[in-house]
C-alpha positions in Angstrom: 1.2 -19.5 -29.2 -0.8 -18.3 -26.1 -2.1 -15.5 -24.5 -3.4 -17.6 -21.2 -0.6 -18.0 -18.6 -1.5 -20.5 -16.8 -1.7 -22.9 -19.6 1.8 -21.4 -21.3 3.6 -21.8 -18.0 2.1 -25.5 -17.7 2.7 -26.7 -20.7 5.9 -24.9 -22.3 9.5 -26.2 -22.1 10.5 -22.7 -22.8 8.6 -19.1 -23.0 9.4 -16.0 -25.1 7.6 -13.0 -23.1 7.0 -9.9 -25.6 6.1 -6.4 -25.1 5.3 -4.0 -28.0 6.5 -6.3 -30.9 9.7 -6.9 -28.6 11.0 -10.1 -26.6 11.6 -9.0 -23.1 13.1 -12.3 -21.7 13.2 -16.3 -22.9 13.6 -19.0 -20.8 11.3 -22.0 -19.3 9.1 -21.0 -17.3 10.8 -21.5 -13.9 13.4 -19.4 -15.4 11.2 -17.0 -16.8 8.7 -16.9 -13.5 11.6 -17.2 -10.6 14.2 -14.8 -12.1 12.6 -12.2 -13.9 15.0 -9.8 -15.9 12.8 -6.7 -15.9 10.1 -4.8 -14.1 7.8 -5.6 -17.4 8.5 -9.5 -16.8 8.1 -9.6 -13.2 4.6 -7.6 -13.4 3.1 -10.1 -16.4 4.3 -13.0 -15.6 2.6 -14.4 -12.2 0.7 -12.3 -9.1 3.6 -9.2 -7.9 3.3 -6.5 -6.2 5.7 -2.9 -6.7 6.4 -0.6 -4.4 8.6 2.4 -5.6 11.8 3.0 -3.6 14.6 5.2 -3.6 18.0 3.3 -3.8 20.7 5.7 -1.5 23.8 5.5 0.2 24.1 1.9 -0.6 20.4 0.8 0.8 17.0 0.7 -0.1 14.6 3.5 1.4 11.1 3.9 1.1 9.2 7.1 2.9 12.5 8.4 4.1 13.6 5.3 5.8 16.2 2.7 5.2 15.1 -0.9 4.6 16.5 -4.2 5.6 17.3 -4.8 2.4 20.0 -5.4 -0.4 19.9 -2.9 -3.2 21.6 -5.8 -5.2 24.4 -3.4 -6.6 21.7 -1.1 -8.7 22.9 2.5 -9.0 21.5 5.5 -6.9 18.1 7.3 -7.8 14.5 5.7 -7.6 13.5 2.1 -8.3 10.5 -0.4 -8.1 11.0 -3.3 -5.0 8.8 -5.9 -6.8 7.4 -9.4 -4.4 5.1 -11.8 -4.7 1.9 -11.6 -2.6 3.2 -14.8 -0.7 6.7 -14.0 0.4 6.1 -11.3 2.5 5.9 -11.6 6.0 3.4 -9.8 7.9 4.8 -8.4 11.5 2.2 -7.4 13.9 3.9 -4.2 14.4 5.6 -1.7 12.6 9.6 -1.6 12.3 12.2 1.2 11.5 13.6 -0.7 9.0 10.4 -2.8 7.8 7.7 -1.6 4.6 5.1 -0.1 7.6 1.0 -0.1 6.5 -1.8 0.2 7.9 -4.4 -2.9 7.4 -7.4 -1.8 5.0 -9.3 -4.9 4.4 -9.0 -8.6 5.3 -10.6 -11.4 3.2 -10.5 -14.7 1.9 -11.2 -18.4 3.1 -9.3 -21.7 4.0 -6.0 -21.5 5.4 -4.7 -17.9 3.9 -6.5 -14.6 3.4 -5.7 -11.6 1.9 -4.5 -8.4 3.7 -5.2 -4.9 1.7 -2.5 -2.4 3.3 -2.1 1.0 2.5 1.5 1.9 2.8 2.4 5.7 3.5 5.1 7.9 1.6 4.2 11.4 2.4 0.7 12.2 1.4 0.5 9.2 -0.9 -0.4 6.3 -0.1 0.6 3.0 -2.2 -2.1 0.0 -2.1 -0.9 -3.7 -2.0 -2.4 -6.9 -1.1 -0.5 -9.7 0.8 -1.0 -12.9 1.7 -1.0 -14.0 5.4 -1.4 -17.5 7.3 -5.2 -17.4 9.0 -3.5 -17.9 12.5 -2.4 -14.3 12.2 -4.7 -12.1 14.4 -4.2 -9.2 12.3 -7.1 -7.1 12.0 -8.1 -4.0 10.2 -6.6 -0.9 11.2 -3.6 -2.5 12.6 -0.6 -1.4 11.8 1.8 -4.2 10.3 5.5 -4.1 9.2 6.1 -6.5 6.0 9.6 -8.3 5.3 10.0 -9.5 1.5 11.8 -12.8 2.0 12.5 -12.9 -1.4 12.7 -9.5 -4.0 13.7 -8.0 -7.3 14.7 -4.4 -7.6 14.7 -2.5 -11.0 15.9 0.7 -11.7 13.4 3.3 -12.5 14.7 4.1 -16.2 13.0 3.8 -19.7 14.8 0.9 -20.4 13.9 -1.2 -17.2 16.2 -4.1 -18.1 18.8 -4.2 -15.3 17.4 -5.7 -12.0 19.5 -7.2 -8.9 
């Protein structure tokens, strides 16, 4: 038994993720890491980033817009659009039916860096961190439209065990 990661994920042929006394998923870590069967799982296991949503009509909307996205057959009311850091892409301009953000902050070294972007809903304002390939001139202040090539949804419920 472990309570480093890393080291669990490396060196387990299967992983029991708990919460409160209570398993939350089993698998190997693949499994566990690549399909995720709650919001819980998906936060604790590897880097993610949530962004809360509103599933309507049959799509995904976020700040009153529709998204390019699948709501994966969840049910109406509000959810969390969960992605890892590196399977966004970052569009140098914003899109109708893209996450929009303004760039806050740009760091890191070698080929990737980091991109802190403040998305709007409102008067709130939701802070996630991307990665982007160097080659990108994206600057701060720039406003950017991100496309999840890969996602989870989860229903915003007590019991967040259904996901799409």
């Amino acid at each position: 038994m472990t309570h480093d990661q890393e080291e669990a994920l490396e060196l387990a042929d299967r992983v029991v993720v708990l919460a409160k006394g209570r398993v939350q998923q089993i698998g190997t870590p693949a499994e566990v890491y690549e399909h995720p069967q709650s919001a819980f799982v998906h936060h604790f296991i590897g880097e993610s980033l949530s962004v809360p949503v509103t599933i309507a009509a049959g799509g995904v909307h976020f700040a009153g817009r529709k998204l390019d996205l699948d709501p994966h057959g969840l049910s109406d009311g509000g959810a969390s659009l969960f992605i890892r850091p590196y399977e966004v892409t970052v569009v140098p301009e914003s899109g109708s039916d893209l996450l929009n953000g303004i760039v806050k902050r740009v760091h890191g070294f070698g080929p990737a860096r980091r991109l802190e972007i403040a998305l709007r809903e409102g008067e709130r304002e939701h802070f996630i961190e991307v990665s982007a390939p160097r080659q990108e001139a994206i600057g701060i202040g720039q406003h950017v439209g991100l496309r999840p090539r890969a996602y989870r949804l989860f229903a915003s419920t007590a019991d967040q065990s259904q996901g799409g």
